[in-house]
C-alpha positions as CSV (number, residue, x, y, z in Angstrom):
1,X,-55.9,-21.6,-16.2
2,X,-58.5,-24.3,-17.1
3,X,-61.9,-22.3,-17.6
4,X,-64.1,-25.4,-18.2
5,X,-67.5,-24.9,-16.8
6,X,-66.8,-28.3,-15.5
7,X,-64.5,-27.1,-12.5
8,X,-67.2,-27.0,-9.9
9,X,-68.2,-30.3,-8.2
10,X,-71.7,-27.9,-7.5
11,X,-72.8,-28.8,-11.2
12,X,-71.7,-32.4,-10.9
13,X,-72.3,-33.8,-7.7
14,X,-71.9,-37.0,-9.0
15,X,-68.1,-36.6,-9.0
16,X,-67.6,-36.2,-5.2
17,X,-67.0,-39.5,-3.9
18,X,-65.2,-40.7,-7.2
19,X,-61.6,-41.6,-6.6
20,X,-59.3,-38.8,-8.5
21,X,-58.1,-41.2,-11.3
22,X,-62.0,-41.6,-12.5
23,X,-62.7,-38.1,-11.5
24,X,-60.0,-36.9,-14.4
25,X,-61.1,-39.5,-16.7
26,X,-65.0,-38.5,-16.1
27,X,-64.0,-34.7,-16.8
28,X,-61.3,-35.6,-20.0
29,X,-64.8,-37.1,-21.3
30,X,-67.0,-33.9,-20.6
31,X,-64.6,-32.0,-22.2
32,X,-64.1,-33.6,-25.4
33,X,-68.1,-34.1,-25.8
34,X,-67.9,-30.3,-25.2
35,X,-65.7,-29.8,-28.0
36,X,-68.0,-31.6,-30.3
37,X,-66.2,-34.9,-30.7
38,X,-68.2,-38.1,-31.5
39,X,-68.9,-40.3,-28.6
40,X,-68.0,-43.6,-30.7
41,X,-64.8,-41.8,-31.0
42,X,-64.5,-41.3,-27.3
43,X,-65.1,-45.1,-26.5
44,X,-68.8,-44.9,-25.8
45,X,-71.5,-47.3,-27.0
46,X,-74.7,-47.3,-27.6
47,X,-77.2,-48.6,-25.4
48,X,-79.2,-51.5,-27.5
49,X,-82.6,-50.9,-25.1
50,X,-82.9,-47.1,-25.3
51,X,-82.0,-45.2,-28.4
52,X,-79.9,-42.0,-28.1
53,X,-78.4,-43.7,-25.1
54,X,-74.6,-43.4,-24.7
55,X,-72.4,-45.3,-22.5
56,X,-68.8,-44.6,-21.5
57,X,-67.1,-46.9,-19.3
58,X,-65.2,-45.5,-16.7
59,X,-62.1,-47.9,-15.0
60,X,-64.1,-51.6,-13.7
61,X,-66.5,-50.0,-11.7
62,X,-68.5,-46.5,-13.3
63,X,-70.1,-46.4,-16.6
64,X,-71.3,-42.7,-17.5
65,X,-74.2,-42.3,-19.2
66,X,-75.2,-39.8,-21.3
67,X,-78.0,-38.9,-23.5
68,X,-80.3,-35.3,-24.8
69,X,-83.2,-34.4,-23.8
70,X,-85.0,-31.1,-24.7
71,X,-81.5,-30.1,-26.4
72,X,-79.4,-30.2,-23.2
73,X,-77.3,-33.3,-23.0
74,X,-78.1,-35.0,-19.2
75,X,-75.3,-37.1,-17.6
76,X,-75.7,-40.1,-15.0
77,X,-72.9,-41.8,-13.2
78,X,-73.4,-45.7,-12.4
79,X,-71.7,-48.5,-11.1
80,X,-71.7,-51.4,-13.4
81,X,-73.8,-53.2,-11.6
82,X,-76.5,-50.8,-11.0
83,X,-76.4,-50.1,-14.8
84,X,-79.4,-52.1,-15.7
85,X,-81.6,-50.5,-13.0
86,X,-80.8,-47.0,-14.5
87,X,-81.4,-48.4,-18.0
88,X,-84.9,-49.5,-16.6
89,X,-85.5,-46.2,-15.1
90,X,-85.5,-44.3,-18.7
């Protein structure tokens, strides 16, 4: 029994449309950030134009970013090329 609070697509409704494979790989990442693991350990990378930006990429298409505000950590899901638009939007 997996009891992740991560189960319900009502607290990420960015994961609806996503095909399963990046749906898994979306929730493997949640998980591990979770856990406390490092996002450099996980693949992500700092974004250069906004510090405390994090970006994961997901298969070609989806890059997840993630970053804290007020202590909670905030996710966003983004196709590649509408990554620079969210960028600009912070």
């Amino acid at each position: 029994m997996n009891t992740s609070k991560f189960n319900e697509y009502s607290k990420l409704p960015f994961l609806v449309g996503l095909p399963g494979c990046h749906r898994q790989a979306v929730l493997s990442l949640l998980e591990a950030l979770e856990q406390g693991r490092n996002p450099c350990e996980l693949g992500a990378r700092k974004v250069r134009a906004l510090k405390g930006v994090w970006r994961f990429r997901i298969g070609r298409k989806y890059r997840l970013l993630c970053w804290e505000k007020d202590g909670l950590r905030q996710f966003e899901l983004v196709t590649r090329q509408a990554l620079e638009c969210a960028i600009a939007r912070r």
